[in-house]
VOBA-1610 file (N, C-alpha, C; in pm, whole numbers, padded with zeros to 5 digits, always signed):
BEGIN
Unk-02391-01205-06835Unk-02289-01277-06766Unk-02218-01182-06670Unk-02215-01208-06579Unk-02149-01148-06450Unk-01989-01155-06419Unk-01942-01055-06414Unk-01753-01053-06408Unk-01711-01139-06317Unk-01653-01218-06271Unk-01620-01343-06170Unk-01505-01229-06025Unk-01570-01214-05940Unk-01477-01115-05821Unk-01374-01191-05697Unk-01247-01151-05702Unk-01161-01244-05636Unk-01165-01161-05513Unk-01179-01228-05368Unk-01196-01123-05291Unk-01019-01191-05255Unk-00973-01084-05181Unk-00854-01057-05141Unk-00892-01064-04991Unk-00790-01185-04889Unk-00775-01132-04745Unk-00673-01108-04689Unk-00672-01038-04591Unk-00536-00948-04557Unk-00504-01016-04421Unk-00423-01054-04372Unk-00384-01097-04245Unk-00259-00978-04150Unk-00342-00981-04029Unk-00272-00920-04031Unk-00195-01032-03873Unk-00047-00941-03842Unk-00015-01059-03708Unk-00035-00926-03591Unk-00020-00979-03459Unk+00031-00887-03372Unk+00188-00966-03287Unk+00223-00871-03267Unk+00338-00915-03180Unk+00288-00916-03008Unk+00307-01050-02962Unk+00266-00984-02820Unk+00385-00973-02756Unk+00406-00868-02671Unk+00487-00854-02561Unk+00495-00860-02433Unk+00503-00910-02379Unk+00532-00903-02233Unk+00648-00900-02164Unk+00565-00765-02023Unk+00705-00732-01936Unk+00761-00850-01883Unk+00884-00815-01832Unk+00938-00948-01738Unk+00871-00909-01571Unk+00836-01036-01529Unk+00784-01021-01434Unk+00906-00976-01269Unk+00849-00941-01181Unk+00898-00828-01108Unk+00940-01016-00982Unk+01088-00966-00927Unk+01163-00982-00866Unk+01156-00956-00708Unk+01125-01008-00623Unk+01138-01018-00455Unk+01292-01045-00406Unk+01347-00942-00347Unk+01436-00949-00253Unk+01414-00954-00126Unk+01471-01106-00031Unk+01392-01118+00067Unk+01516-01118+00129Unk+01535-01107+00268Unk+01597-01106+00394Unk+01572-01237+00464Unk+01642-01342+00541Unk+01617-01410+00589Unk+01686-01416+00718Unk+01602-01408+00862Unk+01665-01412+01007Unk+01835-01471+01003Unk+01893-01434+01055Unk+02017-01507+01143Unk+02033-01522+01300Unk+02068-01560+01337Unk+02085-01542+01531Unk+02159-01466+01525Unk+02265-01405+01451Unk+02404-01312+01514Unk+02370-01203+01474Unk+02296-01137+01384Unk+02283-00977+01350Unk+02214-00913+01403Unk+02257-00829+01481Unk+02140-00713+01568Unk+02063-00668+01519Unk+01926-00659+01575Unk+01776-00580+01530Unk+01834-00422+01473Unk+01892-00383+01556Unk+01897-00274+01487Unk+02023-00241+01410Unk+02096-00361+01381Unk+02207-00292+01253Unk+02108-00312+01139Unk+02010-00473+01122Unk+01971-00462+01012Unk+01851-00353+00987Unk+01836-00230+01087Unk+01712-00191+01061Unk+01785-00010+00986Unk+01923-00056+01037Unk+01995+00070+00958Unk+02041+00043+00845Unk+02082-00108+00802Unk+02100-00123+00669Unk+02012-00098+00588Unk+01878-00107+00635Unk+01779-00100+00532Unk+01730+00046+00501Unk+01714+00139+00636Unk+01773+00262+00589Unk+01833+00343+00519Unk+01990+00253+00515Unk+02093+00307+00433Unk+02067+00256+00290Unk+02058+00172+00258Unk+02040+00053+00119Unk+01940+00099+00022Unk+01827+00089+00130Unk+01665+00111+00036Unk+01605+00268+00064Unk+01689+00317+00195Unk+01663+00483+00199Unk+01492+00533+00263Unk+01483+00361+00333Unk+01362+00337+00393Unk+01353+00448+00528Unk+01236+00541+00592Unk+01202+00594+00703Unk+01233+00463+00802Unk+01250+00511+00922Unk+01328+00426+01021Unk+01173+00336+01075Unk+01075+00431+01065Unk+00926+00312+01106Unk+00936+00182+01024Unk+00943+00216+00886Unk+00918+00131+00785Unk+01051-00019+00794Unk+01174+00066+00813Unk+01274-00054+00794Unk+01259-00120+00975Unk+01242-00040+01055Unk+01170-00132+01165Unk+01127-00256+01131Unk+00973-00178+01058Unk+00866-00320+01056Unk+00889-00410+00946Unk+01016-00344+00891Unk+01066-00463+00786Unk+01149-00613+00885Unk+01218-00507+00965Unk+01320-00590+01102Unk+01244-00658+01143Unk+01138-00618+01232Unk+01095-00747+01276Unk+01006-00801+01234Unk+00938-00798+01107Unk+00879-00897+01026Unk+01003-01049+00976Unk+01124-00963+00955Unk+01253-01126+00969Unk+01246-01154+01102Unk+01281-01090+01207Unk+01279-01172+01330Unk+01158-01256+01354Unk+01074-01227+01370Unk+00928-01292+01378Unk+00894-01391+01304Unk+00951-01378+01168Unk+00895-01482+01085Unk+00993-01572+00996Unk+01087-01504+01042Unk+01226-01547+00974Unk+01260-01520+00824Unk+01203-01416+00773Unk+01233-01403+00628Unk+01134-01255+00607Unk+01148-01176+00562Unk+01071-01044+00452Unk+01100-01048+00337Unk+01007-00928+00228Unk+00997-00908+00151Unk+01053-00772+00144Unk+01171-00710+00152Unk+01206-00595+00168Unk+01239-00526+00044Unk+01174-00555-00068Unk+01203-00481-00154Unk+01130-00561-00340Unk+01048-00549-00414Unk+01003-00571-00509Unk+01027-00515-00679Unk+01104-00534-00771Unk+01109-00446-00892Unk+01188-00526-01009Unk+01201-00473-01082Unk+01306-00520-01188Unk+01440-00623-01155Unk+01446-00742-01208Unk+01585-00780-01182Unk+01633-00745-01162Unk+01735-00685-01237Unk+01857-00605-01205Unk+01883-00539-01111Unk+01778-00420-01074Unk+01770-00356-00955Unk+01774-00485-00831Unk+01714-00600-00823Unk+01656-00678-00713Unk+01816-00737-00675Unk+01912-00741-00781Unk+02043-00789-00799Unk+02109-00761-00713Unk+02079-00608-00781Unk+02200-00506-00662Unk+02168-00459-00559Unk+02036-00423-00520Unk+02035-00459-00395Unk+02065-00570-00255Unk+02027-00687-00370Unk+02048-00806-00280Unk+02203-00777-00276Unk+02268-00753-00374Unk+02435-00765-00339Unk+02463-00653-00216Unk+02413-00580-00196Unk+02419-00508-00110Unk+02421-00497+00023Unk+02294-00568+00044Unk+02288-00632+00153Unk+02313-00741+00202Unk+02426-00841+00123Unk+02517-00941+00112Unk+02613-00853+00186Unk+02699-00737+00083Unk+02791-00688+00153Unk+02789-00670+00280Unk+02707-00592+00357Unk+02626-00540+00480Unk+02669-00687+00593Unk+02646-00824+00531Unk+02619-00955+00585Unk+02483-00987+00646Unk+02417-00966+00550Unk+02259-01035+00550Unk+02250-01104+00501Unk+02146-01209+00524Unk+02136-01332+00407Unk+02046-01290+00349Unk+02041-01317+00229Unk+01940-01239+00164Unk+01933-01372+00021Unk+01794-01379-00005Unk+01774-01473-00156Unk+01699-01360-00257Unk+01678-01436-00374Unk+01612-01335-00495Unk+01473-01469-00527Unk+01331-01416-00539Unk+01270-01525-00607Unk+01166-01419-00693Unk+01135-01474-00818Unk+01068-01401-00897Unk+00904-01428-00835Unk+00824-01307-00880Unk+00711-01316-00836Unk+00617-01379-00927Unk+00532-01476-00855Unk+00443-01570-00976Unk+00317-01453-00991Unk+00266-01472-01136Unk+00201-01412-01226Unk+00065-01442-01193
//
């Protein structure tokens, strides 16, 4: 006669995590703000080379809106408040996945 064997199973879980997804601060044209104040705000703000916040400038003039900046909420926050202060219009939209 054979001993009767209980098998034992173990479960195990995982936790999944996921990052929060990353934040667009965009700029949107106005008629009243000069090409080149907003091309020094962005300078001053984001600490952008003057080529770069250029072709940030007139990517809003041209198209009426950029992407001047991509990262963490919070950060996307205070920048945008920033360039609120400055008087840019500026929105926040999260980036789809």
């Amino acid at each position: 006669m054979r001993a009767a064997t209980k098998e034992q199973t173990e479960t195990k879980t995982r936790e999944k995590t996921q990052l929060a997804p990353p934040w667009n601060v965009i700029v949107i044209d106005d008629p009243v703000t000069l090409m080149t104040y907003v091309t020094k705000v962005f300078m001053q703000v984001f600490g952008y080379a003057q080529d770069k916040a250029t072709r940030l400038m007139m990517e809003v003039h041209k198209t009426g809106r950029s992407i001047v900046w991509t990262g963490a909420r919070e950060q996307a926050e205070t920048y945008a408040q920033k360039l609120q202060a400055h008087h840019l219009l500026t929105s926040l939209e999260v980036v789809d996945a």
